[in-house]
N, CA, C and O of each residue as an XYZ file, in Angstrom:
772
protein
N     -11.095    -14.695    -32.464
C     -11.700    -15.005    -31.174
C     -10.708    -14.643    -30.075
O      -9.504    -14.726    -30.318
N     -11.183    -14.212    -28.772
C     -10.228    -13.511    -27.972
C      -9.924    -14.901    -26.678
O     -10.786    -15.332    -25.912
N      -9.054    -15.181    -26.725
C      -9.483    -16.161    -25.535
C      -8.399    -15.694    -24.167
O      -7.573    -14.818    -24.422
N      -8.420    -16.259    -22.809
C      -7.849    -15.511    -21.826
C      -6.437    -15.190    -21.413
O      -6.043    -14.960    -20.270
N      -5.552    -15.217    -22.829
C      -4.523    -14.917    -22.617
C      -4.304    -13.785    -23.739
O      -3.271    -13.146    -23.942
N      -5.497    -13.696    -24.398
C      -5.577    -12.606    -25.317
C      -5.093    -10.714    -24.554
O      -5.909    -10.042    -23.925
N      -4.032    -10.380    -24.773
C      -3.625     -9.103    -24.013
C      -4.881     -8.288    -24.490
O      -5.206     -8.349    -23.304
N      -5.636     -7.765    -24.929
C      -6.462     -6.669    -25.105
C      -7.878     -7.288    -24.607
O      -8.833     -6.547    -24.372
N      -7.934     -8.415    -24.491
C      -8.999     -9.320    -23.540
C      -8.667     -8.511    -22.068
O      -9.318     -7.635    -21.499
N      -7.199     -9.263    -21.640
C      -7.268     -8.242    -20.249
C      -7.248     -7.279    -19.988
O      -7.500     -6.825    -18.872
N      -6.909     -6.631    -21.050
C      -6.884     -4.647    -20.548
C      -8.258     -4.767    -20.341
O      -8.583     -4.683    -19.156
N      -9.217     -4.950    -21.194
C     -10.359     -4.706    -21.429
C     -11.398     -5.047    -19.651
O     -12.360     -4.437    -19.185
N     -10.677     -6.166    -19.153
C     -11.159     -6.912    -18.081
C     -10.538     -6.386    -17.182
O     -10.783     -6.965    -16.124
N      -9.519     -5.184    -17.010
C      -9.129     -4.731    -15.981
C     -10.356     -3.888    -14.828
O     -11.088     -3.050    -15.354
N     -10.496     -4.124    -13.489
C     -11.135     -3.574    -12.705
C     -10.659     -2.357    -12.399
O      -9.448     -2.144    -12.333
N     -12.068     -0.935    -12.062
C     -12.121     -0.208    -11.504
C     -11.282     -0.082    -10.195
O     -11.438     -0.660     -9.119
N      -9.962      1.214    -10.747
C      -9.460      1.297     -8.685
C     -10.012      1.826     -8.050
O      -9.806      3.038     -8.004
N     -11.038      1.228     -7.187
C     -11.550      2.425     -5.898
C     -10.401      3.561     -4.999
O      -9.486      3.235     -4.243
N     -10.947      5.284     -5.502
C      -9.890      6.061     -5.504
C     -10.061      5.664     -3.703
O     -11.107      5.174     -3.277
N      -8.712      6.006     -2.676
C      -8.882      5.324     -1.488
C      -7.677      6.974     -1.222
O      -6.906      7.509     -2.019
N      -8.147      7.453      0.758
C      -7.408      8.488      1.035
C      -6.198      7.748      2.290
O      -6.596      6.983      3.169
N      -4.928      8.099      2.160
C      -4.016      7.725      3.129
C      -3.773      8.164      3.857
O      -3.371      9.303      3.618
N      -3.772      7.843      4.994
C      -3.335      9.440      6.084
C      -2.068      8.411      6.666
O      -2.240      7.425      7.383
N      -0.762      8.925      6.153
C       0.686      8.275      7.183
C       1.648      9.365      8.053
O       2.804      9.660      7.748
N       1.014      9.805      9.022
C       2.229     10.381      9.793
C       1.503     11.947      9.018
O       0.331     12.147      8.700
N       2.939     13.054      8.867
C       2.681     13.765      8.463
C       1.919     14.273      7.210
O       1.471     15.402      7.007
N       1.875     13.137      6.390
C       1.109     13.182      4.936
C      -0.168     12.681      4.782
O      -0.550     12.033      5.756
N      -1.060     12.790      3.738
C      -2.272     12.747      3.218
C      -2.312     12.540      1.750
O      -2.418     13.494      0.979
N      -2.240     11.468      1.402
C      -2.385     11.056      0.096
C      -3.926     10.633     -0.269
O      -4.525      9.794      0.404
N      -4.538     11.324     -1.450
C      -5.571     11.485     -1.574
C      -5.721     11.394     -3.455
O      -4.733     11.769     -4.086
N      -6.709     10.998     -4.088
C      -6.866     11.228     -5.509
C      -6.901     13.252     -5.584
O      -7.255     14.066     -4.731
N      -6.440     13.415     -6.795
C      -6.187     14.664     -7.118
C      -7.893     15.145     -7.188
O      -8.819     14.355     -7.371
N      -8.029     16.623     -6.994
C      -9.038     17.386     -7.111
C      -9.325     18.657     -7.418
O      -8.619     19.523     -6.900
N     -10.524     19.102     -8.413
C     -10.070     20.162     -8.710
C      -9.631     21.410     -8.143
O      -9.422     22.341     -8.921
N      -9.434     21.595     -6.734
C      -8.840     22.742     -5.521
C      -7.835     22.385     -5.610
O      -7.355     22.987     -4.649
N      -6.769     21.660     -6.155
C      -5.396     21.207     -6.330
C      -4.957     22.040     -7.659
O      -3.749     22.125     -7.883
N      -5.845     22.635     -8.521
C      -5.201     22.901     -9.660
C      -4.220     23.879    -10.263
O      -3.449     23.775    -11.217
N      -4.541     25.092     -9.224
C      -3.541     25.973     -9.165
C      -2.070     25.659     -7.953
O      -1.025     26.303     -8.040
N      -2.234     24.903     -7.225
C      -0.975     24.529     -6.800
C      -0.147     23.783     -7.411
O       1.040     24.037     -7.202
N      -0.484     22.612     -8.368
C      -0.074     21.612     -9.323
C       0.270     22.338    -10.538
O       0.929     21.750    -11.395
N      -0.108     23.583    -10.724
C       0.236     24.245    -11.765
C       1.053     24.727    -11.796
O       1.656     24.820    -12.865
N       1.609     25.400    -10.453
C       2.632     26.790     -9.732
C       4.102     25.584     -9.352
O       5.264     25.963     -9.497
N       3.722     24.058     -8.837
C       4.517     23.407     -8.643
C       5.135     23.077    -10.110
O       6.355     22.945    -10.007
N       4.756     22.934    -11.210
C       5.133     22.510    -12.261
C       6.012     23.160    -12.828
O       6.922     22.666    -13.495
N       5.805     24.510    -12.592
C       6.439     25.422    -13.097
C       7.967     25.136    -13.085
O       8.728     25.740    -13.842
N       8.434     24.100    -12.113
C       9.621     24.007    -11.238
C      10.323     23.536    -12.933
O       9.728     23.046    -13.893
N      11.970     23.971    -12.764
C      12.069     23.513    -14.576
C      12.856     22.064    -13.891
O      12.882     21.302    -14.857
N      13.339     21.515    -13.001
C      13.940     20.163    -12.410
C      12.166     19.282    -12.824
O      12.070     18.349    -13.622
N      11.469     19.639    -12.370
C       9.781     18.848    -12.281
C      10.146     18.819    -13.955
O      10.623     17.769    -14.387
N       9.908     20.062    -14.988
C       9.974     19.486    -16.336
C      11.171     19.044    -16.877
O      11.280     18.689    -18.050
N      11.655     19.048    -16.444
C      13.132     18.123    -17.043
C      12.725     16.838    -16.584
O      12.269     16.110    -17.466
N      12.760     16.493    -15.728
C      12.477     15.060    -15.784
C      11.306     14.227    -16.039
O      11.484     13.044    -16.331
N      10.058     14.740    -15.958
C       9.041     14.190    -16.030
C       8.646     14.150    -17.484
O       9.426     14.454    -18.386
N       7.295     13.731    -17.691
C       6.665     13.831    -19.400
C       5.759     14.996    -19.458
O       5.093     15.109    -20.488
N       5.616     15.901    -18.509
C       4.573     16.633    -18.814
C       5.050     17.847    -20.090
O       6.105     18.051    -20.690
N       3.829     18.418    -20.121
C       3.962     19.375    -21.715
C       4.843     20.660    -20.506
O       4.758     21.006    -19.328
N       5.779     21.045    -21.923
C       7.062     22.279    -21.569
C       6.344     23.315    -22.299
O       6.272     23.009    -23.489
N       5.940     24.122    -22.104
C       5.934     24.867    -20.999
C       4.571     24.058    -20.410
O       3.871     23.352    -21.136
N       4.339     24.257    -19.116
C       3.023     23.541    -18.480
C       1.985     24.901    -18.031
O       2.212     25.898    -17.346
N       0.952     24.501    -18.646
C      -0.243     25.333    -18.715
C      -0.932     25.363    -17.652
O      -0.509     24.716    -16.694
N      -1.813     25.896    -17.562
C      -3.163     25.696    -16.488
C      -3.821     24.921    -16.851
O      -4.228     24.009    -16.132
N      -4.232     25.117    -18.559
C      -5.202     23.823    -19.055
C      -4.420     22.908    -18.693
O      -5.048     21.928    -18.293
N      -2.996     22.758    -18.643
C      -2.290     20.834    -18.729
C      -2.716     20.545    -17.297
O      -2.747     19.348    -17.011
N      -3.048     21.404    -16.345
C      -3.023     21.296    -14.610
C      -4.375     20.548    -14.589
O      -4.585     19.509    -13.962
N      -5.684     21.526    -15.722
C      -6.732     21.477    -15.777
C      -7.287     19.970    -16.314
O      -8.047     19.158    -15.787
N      -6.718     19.966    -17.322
C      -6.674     18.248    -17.754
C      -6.468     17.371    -17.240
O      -7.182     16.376    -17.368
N      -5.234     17.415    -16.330
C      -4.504     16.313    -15.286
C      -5.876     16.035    -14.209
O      -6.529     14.991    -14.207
N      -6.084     17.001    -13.482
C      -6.509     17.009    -12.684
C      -8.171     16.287    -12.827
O      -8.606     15.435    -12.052
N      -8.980     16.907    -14.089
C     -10.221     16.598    -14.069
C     -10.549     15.450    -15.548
O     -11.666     15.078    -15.907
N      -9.756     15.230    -15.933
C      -9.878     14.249    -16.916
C      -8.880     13.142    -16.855
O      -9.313     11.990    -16.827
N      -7.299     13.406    -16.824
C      -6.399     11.945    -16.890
C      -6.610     11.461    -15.825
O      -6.876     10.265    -15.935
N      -6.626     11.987    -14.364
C      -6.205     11.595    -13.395
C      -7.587     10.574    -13.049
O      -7.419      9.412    -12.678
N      -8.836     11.124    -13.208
C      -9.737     10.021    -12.640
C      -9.841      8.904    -13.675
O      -9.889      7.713    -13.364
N      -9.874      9.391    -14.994
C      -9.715      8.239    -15.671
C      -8.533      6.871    -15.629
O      -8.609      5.824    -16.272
N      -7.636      7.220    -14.814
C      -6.561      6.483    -14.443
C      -7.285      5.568    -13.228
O      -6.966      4.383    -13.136
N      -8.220      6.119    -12.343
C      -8.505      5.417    -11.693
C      -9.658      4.649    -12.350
O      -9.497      3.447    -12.560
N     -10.418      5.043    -12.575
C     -11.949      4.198    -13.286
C     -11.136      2.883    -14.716
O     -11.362      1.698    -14.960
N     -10.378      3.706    -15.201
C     -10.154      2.360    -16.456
C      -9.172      1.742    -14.942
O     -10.118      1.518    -14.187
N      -8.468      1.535    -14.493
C      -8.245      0.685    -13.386
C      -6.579      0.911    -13.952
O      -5.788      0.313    -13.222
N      -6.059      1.501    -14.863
C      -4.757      1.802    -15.399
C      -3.388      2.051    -14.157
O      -2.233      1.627    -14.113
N      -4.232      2.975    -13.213
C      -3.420      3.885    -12.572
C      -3.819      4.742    -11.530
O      -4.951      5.222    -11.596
N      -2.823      5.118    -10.233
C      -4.133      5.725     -9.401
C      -2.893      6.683     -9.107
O      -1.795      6.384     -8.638
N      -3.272      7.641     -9.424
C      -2.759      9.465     -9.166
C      -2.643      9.935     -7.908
O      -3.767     10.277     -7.540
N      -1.550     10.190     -6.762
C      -2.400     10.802     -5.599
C      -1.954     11.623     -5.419
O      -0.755     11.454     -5.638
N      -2.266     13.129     -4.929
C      -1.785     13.929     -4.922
C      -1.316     13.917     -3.278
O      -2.147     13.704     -2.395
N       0.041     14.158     -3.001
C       0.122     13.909     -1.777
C       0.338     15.281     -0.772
O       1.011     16.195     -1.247
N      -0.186     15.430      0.524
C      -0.584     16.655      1.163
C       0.018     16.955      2.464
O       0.459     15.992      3.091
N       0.103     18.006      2.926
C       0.615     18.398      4.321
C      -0.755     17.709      4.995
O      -1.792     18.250      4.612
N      -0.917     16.663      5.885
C      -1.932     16.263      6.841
C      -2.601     17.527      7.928
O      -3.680     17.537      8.520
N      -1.464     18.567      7.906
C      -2.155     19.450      8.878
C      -2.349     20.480      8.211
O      -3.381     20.985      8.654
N      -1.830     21.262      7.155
C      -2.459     22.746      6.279
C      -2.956     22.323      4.948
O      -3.474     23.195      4.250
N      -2.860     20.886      4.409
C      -3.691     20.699      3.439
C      -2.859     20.912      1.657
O      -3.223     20.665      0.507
N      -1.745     21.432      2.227
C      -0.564     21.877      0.951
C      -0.627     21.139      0.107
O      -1.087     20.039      0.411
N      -0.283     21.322     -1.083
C      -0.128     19.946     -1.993
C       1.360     19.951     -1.696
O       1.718     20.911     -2.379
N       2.509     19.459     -1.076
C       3.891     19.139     -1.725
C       4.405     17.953     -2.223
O       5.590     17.657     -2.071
N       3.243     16.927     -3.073
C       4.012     16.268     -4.044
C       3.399     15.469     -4.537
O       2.388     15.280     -3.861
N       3.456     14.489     -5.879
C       2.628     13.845     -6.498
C       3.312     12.572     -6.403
O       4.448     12.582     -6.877
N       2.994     11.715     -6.016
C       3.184     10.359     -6.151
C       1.858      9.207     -7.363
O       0.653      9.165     -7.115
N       2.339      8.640     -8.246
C       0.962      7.799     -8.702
C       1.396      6.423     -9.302
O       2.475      6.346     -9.891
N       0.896      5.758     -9.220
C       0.851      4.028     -9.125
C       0.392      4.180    -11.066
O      -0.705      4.669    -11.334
N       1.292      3.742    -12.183
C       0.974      3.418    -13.495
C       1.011      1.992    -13.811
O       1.378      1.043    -13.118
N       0.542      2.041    -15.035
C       0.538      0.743    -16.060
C       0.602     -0.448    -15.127
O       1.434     -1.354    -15.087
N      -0.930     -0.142    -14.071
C      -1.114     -1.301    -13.634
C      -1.688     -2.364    -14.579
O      -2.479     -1.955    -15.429
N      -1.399     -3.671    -14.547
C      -1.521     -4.640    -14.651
C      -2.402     -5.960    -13.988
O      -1.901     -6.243    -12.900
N      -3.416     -6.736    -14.277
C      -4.318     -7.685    -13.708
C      -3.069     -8.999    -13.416
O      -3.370    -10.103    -12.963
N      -1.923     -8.657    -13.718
C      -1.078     -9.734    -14.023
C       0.086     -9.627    -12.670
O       0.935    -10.497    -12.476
N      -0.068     -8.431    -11.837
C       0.688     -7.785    -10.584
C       1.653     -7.452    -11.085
O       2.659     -8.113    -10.829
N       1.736     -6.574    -11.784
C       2.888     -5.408    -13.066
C       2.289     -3.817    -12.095
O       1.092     -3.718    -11.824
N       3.066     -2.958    -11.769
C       2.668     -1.836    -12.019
C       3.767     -0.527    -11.806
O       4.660     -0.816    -11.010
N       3.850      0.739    -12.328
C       4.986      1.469    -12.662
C       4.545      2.482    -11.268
O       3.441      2.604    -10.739
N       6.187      3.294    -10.832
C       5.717      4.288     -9.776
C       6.332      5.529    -10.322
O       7.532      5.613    -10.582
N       5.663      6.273    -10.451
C       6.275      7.788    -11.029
C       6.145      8.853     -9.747
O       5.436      8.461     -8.820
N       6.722     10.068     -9.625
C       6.751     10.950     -8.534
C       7.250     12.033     -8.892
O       8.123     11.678     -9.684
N       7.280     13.406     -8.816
C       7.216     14.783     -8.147
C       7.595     15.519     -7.213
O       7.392     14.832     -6.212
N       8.002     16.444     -6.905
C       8.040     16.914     -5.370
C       8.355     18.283     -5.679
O       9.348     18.627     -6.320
N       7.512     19.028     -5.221
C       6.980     20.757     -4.837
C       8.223     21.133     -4.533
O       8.683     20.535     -3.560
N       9.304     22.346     -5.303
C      10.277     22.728     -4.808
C      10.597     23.084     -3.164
O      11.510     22.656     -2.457
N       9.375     24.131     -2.798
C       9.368     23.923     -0.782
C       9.509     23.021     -0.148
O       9.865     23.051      1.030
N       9.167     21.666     -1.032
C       8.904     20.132     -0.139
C       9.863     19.521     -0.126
O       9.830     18.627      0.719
N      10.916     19.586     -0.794
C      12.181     18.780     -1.183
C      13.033     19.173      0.227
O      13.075     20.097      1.040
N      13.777     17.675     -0.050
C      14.730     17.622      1.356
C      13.918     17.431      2.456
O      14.162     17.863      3.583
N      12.928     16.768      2.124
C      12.102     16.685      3.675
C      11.976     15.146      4.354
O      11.824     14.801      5.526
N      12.112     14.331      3.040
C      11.740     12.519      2.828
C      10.094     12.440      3.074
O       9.388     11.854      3.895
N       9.762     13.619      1.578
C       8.310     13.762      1.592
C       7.982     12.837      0.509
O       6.904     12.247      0.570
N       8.613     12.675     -0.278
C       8.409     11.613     -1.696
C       9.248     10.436     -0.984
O       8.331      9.628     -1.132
N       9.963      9.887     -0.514
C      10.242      8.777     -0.007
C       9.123      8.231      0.737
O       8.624      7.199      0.288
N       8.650      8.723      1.767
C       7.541      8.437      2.875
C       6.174      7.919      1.796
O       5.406      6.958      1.843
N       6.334      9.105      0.827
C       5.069      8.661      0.006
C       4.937      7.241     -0.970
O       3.950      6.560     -1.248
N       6.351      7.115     -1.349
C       6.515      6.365     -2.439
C       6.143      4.501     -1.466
O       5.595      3.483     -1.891
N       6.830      4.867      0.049
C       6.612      3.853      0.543
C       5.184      3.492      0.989
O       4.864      2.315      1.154
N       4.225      4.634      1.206
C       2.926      4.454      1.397
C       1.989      3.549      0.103
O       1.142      2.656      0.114
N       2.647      4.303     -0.879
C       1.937      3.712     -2.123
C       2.086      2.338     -2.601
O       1.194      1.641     -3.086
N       3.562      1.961     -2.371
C       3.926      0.526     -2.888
C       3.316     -0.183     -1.342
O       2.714     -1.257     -1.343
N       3.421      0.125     -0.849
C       2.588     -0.962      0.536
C       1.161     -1.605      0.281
O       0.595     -2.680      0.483
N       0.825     -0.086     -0.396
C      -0.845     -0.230     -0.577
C      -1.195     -1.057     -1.555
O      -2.176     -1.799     -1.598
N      -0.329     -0.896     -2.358
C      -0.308     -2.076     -3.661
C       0.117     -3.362     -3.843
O      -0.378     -4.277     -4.501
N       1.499     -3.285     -2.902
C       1.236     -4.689     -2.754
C       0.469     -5.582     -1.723
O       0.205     -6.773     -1.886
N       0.143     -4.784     -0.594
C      -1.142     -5.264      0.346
C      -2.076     -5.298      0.096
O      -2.637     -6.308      0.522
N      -3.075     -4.215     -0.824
C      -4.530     -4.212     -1.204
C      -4.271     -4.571     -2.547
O      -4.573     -5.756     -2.686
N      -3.830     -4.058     -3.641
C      -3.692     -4.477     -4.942
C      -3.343     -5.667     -5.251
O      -3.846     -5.944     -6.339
N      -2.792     -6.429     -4.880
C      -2.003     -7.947     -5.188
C      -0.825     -7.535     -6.070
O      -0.338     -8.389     -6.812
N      -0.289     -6.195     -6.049
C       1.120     -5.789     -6.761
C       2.385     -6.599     -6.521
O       3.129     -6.216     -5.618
N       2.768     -7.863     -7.351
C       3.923     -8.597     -7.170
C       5.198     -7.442     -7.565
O       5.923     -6.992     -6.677
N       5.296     -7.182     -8.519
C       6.350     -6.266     -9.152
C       6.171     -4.621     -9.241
O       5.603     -3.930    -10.087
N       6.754     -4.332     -8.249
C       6.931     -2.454     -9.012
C       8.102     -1.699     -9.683
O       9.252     -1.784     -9.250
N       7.821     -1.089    -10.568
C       8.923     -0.862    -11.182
C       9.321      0.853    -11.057
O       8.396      1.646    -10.879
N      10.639      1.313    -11.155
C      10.544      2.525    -11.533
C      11.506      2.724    -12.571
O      12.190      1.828    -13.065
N      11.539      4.306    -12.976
C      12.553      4.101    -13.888
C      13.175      5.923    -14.226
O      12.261      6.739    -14.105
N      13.885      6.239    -14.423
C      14.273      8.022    -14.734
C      15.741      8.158    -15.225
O      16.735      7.467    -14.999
N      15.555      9.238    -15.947
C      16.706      9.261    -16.715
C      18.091      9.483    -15.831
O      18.292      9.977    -14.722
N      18.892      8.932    -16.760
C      20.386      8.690    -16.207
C      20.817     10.091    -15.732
O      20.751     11.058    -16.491
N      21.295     10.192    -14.358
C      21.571     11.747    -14.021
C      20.581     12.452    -12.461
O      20.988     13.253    -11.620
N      18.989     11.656    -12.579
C      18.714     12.539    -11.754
C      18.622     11.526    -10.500
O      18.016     10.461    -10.385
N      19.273     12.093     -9.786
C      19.498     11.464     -8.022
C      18.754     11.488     -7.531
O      18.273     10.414     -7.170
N      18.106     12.760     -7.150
C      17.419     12.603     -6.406
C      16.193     11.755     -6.657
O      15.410     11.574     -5.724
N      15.986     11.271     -7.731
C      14.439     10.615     -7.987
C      15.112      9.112     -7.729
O      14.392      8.235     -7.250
N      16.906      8.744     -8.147
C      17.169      7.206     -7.347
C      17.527      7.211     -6.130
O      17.674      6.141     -5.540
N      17.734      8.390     -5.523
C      17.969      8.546     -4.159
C      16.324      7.454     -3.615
O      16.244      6.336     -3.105
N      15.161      8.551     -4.080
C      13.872      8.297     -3.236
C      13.567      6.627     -3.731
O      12.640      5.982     -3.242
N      14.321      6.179     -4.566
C      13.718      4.205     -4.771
C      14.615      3.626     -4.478
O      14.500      2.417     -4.676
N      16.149      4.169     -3.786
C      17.208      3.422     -3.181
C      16.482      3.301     -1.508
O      16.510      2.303     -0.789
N      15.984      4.363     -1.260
C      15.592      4.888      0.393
C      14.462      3.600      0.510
O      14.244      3.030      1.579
N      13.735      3.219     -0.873
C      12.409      2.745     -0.255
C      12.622      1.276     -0.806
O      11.728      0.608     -1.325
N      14.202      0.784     -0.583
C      14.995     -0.608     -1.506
C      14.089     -1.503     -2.683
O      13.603     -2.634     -2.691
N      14.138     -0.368     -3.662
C      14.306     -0.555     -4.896
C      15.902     -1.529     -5.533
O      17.041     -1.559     -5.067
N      15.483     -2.001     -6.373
C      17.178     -2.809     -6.456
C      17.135     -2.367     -7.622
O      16.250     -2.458     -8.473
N      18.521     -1.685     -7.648
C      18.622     -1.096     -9.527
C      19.387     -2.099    -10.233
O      20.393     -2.747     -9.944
N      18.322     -2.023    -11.640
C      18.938     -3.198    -12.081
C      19.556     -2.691    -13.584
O      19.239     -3.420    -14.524
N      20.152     -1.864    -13.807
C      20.908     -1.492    -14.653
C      20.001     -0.328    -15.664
O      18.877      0.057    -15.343
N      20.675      0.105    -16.848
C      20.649      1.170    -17.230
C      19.752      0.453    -18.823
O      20.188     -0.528    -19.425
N      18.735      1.068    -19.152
C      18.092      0.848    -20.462
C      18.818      2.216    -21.763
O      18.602      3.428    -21.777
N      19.666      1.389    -22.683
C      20.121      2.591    -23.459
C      18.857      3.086    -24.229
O      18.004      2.283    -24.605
N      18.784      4.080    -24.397
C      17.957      5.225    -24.723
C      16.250      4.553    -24.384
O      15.335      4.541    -25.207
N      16.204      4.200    -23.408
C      14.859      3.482    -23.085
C      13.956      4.417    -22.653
O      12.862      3.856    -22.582
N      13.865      5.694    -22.293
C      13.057      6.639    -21.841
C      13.112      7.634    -23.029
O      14.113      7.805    -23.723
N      11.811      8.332    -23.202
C      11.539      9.795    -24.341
C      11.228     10.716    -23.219
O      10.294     10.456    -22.461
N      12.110     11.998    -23.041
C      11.430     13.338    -23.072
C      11.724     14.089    -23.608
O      12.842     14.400    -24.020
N      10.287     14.765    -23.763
C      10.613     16.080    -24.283
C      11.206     15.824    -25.941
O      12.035     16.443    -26.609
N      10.522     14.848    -26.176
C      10.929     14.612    -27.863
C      12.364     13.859    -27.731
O      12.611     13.204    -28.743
N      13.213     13.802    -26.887
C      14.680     12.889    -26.785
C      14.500     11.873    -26.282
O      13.907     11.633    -25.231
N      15.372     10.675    -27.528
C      15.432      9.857    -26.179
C      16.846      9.389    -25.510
O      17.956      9.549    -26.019
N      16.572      8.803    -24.313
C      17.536      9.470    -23.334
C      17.582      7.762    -22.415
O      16.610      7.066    -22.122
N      18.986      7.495    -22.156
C      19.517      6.409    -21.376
C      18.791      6.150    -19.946
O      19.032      7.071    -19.165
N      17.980      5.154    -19.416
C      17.330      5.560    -18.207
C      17.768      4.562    -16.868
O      17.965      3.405    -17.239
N      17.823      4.623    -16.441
C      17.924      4.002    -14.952
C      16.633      2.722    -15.066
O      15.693      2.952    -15.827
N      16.652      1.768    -14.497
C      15.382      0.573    -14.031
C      16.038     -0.005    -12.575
O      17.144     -0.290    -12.116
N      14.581      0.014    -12.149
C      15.092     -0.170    -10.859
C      13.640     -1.141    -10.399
O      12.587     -0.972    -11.015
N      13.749     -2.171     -9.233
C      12.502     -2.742     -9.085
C      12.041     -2.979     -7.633
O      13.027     -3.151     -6.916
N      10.873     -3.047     -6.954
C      10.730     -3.743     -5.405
C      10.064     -4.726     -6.104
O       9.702     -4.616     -7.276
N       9.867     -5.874     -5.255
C       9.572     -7.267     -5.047
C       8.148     -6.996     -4.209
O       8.174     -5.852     -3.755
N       7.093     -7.599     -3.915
C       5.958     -8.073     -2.944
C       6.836     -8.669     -1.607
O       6.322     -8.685     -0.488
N       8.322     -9.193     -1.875
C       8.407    -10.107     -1.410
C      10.020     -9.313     -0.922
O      10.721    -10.213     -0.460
N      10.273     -8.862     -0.911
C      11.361     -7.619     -0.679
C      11.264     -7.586      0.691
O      11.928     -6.776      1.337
């Protein structure tokens, strides 16, 4: 019998995220779409983007094609996770992916990010990362966000030092890519931060 502290009771009871568009300043954060797919594809290509992230090495068109029209909305509808692809507000560019994971009914949820080799050095993934955790912990009821990346890459603790993340030490071999696993950084904001 499942009763309400049963964990697969609540996944199961997790709500639909209504996909929602941001407009902050220069950016446009929006759910991904399929007119995004060849830019998300050409951005991937970047080998810093596959070194650090989980996506498949080499990255395909189908992996762009998948992301885009199958994981990404399903992240929003099972209520898991909300993908946004984030945009130049005035030419419409994609330069960078920001997305809200392993949300939680319990105010748990993970922040992962990206950034378009042209886009870097701009505080285009900082700006974003802060749009997203706002939204979550203002509309979502997000008590805890977490991030996390392997030991080494700066610039991804640069962008959760900028948006005061508090790092809270190093998980030995707590992250897999790319088939390794690998020492990672944890780092957290508060609701209450």
């Amino acid at each position: 019998m499942r009763g309400p502290t049963d964990p697969w009771a609540i996944l199961a009871s997790m709500p639909k995220l209504e996909p929602v568009e941001i407009t902050a300043g220069k950016l446009h954060l929006r759910p991904w779409i399929p007119a995004d797919i060849d830019e998300i594809h050409a951005a991937c290509q970047d080998p810093d983007i596959q070194r650090w992230t989980r996506m498949p090495t080499p990255y395909m068109q189908v992996d762009a094609t998948s992301y885009v029209t199958e994981f990404a909305p399903r992240q929003w509808e099972q209520g898991h996770g909300a993908p946004f692809a984030v945009l130049d507000a005035t030419s419409g560019s994609v330069l960078a992916s920001v997305a809200l994971m392993r949300v939680t009914d319990d105010g748990l949820a993970a922040v992962g990010y990206w950034c378009a080799p042209g886009a870097r050095g701009q505080g285009v993934v900082t700006q974003a990362v802060g749009v997203v955790g706002r939204w979550a912990f203002h509309t979502l009821g997000i008590e805890r966000l977490e991030w996390t990346s392997g030991v080494g890459n700066w610039a991804s603790r640069r962008v959760a030092e900028k948006n005061g993340f508090t790092i809270e030490g190093t998980l030995r071999r707590g992250l897999v890519l790319h088939g390794t696993r690998l020492d990672c950084w944890i780092g957290s904001l508060l609701s209450d931060d």
